[in-house]
C-alpha positions as CSV (number, residue, x, y, z in Angstrom):
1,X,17.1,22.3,-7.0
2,X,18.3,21.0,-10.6
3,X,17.3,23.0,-13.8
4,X,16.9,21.7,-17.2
5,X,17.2,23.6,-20.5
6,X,15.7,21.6,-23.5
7,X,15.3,22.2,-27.3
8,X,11.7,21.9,-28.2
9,X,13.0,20.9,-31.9
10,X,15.6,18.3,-31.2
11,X,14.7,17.4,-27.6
12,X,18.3,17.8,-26.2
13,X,18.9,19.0,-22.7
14,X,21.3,20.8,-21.1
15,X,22.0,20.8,-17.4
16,X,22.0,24.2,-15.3
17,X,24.3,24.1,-12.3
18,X,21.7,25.6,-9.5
19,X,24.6,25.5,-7.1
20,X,23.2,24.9,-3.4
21,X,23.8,28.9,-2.4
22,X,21.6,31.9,-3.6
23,X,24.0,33.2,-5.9
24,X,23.6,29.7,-8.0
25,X,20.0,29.3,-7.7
26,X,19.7,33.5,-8.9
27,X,21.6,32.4,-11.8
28,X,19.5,29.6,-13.1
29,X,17.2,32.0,-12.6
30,X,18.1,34.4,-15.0
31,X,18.9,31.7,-17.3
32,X,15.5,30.4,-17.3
33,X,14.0,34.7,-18.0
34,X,16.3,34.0,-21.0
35,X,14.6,31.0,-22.6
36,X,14.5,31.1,-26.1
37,X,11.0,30.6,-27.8
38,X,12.2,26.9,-29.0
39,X,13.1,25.7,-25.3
40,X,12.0,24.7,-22.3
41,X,12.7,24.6,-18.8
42,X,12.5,21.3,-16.1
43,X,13.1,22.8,-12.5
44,X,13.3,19.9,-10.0
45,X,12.7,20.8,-6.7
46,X,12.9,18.3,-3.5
47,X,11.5,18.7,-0.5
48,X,12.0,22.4,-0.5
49,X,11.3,25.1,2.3
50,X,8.2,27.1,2.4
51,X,10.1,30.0,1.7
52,X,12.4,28.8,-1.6
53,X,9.4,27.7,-3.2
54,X,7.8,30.8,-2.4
55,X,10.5,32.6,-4.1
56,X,10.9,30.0,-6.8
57,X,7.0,30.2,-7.4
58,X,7.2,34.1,-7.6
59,X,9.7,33.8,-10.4
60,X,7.6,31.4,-12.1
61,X,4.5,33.5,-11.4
62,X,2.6,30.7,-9.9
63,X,-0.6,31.0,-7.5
64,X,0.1,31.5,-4.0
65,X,-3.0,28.6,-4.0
66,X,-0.9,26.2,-5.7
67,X,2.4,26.8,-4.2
68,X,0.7,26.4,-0.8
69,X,-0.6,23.1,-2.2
70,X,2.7,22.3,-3.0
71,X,5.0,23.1,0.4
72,X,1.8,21.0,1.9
73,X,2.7,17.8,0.4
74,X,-0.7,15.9,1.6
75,X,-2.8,17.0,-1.1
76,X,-5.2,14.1,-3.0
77,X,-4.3,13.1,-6.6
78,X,-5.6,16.1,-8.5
79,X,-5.6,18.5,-10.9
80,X,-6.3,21.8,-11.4
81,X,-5.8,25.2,-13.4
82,X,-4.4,28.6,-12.3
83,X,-4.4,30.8,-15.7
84,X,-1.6,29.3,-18.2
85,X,-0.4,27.1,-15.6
86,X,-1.5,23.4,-15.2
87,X,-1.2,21.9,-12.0
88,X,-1.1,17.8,-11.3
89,X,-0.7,16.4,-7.7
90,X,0.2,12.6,-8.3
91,X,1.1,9.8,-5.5
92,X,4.0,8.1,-4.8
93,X,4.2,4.5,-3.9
94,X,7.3,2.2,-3.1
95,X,6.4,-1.2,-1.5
96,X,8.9,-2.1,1.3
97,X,9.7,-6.0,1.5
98,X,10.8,-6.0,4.8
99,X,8.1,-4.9,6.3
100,X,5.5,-5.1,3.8
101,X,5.0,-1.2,3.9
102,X,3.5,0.3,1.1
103,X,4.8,3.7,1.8
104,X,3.6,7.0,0.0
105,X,5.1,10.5,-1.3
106,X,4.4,12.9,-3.4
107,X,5.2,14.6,-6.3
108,X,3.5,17.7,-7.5
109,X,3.9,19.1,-11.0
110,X,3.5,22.6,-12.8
111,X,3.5,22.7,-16.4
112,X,3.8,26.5,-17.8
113,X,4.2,27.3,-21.9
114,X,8.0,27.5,-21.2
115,X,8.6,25.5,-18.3
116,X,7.7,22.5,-16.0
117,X,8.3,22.5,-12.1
118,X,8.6,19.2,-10.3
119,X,8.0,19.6,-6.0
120,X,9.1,16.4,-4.4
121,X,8.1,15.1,-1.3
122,X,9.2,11.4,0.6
123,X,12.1,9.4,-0.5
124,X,10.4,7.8,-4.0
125,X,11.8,9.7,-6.6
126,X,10.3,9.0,-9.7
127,X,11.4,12.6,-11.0
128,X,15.1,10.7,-11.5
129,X,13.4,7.8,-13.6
130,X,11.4,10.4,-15.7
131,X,14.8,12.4,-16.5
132,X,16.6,9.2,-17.4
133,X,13.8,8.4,-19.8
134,X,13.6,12.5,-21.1
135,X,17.3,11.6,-21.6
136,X,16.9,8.2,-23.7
137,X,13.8,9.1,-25.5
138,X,14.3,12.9,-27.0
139,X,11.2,12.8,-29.0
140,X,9.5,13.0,-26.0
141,X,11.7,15.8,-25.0
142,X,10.6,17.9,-28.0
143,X,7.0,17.6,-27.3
144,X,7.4,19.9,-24.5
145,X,6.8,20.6,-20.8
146,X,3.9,18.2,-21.6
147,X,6.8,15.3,-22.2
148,X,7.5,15.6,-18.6
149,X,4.2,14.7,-17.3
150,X,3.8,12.3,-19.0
151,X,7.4,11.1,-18.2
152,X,7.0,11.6,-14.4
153,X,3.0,10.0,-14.5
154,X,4.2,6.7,-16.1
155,X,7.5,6.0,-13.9
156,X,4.6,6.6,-11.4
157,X,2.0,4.0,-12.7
158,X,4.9,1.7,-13.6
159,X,5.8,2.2,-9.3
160,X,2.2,1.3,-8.4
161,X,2.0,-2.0,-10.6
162,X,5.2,-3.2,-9.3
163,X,3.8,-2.7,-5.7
164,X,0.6,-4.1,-6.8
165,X,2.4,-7.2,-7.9
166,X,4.6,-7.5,-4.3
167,X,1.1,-6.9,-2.6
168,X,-0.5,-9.7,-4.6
169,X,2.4,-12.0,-3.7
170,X,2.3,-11.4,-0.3
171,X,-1.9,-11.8,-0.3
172,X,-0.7,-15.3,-1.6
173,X,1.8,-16.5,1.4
174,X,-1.4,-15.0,4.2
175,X,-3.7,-17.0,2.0
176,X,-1.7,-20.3,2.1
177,X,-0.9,-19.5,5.8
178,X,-4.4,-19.0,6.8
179,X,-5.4,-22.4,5.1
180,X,-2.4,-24.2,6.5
181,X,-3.4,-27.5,8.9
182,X,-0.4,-25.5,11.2
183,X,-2.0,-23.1,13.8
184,X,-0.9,-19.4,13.0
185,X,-3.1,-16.2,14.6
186,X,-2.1,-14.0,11.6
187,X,-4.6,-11.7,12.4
188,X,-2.1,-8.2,12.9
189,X,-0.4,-9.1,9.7
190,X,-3.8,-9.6,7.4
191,X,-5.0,-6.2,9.3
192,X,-1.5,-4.4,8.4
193,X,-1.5,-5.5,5.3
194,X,-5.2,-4.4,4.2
195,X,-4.1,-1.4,5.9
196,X,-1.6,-0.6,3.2
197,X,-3.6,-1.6,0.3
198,X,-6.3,1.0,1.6
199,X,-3.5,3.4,1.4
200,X,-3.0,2.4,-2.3
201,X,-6.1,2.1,-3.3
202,X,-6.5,5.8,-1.9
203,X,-3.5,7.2,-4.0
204,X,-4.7,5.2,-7.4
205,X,-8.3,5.5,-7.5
206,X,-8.2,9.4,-6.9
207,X,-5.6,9.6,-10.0
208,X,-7.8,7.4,-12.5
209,X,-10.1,10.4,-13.7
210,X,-7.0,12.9,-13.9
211,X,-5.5,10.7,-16.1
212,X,-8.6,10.0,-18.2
213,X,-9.2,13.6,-18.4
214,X,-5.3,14.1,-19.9
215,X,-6.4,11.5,-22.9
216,X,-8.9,14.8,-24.3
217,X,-7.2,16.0,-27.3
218,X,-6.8,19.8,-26.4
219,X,-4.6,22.8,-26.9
220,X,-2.7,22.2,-23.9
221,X,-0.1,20.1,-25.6
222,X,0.7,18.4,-28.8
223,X,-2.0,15.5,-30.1
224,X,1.2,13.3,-30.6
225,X,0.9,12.7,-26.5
226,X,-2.4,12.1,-26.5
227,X,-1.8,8.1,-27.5
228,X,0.7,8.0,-25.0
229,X,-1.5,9.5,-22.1
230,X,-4.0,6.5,-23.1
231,X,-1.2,4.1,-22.6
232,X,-0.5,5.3,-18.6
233,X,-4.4,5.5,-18.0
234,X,-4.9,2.2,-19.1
235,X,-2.4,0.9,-17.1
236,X,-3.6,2.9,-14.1
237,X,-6.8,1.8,-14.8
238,X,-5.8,-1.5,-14.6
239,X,-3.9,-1.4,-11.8
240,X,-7.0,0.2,-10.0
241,X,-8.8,-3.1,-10.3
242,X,-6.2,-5.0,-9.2
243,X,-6.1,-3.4,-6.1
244,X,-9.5,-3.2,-5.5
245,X,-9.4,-6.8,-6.3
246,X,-6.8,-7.0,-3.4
247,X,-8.8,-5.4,-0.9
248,X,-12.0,-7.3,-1.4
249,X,-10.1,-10.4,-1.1
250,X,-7.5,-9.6,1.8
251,X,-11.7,-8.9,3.6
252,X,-12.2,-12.4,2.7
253,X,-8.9,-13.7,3.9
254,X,-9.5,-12.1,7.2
255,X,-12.9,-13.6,7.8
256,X,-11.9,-16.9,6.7
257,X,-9.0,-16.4,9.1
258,X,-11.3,-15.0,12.1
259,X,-13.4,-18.3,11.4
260,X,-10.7,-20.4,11.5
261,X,-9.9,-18.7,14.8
262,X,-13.4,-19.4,16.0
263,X,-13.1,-22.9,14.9
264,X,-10.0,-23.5,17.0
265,X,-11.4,-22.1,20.2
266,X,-14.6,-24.6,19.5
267,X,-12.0,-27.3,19.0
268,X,-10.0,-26.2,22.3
269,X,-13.6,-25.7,24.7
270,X,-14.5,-29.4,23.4
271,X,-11.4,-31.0,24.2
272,X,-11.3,-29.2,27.7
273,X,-14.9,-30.5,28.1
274,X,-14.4,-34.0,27.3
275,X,-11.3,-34.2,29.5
276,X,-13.1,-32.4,32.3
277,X,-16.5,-35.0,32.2
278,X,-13.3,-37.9,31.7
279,X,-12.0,-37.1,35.6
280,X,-15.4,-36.0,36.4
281,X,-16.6,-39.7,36.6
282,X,-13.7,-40.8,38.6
283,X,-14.1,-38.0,40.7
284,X,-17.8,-38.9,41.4
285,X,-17.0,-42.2,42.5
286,X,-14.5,-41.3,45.0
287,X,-16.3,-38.8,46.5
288,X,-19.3,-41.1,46.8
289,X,-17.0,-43.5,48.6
290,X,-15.4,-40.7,50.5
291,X,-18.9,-40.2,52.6
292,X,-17.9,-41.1,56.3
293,X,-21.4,-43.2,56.5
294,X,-21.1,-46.5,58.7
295,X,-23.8,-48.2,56.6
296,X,-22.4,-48.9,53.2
297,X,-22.4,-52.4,52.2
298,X,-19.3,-51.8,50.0
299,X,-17.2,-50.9,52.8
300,X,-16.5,-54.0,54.5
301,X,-16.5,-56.0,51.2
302,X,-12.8,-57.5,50.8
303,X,-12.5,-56.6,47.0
304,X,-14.5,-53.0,47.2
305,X,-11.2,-51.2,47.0
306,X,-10.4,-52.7,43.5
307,X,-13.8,-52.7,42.1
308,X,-13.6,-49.1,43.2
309,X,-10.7,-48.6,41.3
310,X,-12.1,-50.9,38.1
311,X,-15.2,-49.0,37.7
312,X,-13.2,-45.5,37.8
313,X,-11.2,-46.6,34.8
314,X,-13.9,-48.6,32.8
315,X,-16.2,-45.6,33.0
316,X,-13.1,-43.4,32.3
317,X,-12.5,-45.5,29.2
318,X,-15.8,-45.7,28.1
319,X,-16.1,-41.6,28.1
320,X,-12.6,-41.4,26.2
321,X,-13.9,-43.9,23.6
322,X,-17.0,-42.0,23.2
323,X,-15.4,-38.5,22.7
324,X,-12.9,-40.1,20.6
325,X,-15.3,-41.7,18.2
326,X,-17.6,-38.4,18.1
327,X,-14.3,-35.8,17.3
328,X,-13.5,-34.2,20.4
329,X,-10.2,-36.0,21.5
């Protein structure tokens, strides 16, 4: 856990050592039942136990509703009211280039009138990001606990259009792939990969009214953030599209691809064809000349083996020419 003290007239911060035993974490405790009316405190919290958040939530006199939402960590991008405190649960995305993963988190956030609590869940951390910018832009700071969700919902939106960008780029390599003269069944990586944009698109579109609804000038916080909420709901908003945009077209690359697919096997059952009717002819004719008959003119005729053999080859080359000039060899 890591505490944050800040001033809500100058936007400076000072650190709380939380310690990692209970004596530290009492501490910060008491610190923060100290706050003075000018300050606020940012309690960061990481994928914590049921029961530390349940004592952490009990100091903070939070909703046994909402902390359960929180030690969940597979809540839909939402928000939602309990009293004086304003809860936001918000979607984590970090693409992976390796595997071309888009892999989730969360990151739920409390806002109280002296303090905001970040829960954490999956390896993305944009709470780090959001402090770093608390830290460079104390303005921000000094609007309140508001300032950190705005903070932590536009290192978030920032995340998702840098994934929507590796997505995009790796739509482009399937797309040249699948139009490529080379033969490539890509089918498991245009599946995976509309697999993981369904995943985005279920953590952005979700968080698109949320954000809208933080853009209505209220009492909740300070009308200077209202502008700025705009700014992250546009670019969510934008971001949205693109990744609808994605999935409509990876659906297209897929059948193009499944077509192409079909087109080869049609190629492939042609070729077979033609090279089976090609031996077929030969075939015929020895057979025909196999017969154990003792009346066939052609059998005591001194030049029947190599007209045999001649007519075998012409017909053979005729069938070959023929398939050749209407595209199946």
């Amino acid at each position: 856990m890591e505490c944050e003290i800040y001033q809500n007239r100058t936007g400076a911060g000072e650190r709380i050592d939380c310690g990692q035993e209970e004596a530290g974490r009492g501490m910060a405790l008491d610190r923060l039942a100290a706050l003075a009316p000018e300050e606020f405190a940012w309690i960061r919290v990481s994928d914590p136990s049921p029961e530390e958040l349940d004592q952490l939530g009990k100091e903070l006199g939070l909703h046994p509703l909402a902390v359960e939402d929180a030690v969940q960590a597979h809540q839909r991008p939402k928000q939602e009211r309990y009293g004086d405190v304003l809860a936001v649960a918000v979607k984590t995305l970090w693409f992976v280039e390796q595997t071309a993963d888009v892999e989730t988190g969360e990151v739920m956030i409390f806002l109280g009138p002296s303090f905001a609590l970040t829960v954490r869940h999956g390896a993305g951390d944009p709470v780090a990001g959001a402090a770093r910018r608390l830290a460079e832009q104390p303005d921000m700071a000094r609007l309140g606990p508001a300032g950190v969700l705005h903070a932590v919902t536009d290192v978030v939106v920032d995340a998702y259009t840098d994934a929507a960008a590796q997505v995009r780029a790796d739509l482009t390599e399937l797309e040249r792939c699948v139009f490529s003269p080379v033969r490539q069944d890509l089918t498991e990586q245009i599946y995976s990969l509309k697999r993981e944009v369904v995943e985005f698109r279920d953590a952005v579109q979700p968080l698109v009214p949320v954000m809208q609804s933080l853009t209505v000038a209220g009492d909740e916080w300070p009308r200077e953030l209202v502008p700025y909420f705009r700014d992250v709901a546009d670019h969510l908003t934008r971001t949205g599209t693109e990744v609808r945009a994605l999935d409509d077209l990876l659906g297209s690359v897929l059948d193009a691809h499944l077509a192409t697919v079909g087109t080869w096997q049609n190629d492939d059952m042609r070729r077979i064809s033609a090279w089976a009717a090609i031996f077929a002819f030969p075939t015929l004719v020895a057979g025909i000349y196999g017969m154990n008959f003792d009346h066939m003119p052609e059998l005591a005729w001194r030049y029947g083996y190599p007209g045999a053999l001649a007519v075998m080859a012409l017909g053979a080359g005729w069938l070959y020419r023929a398939f050749r000039r209407n595209g199946w060899l």
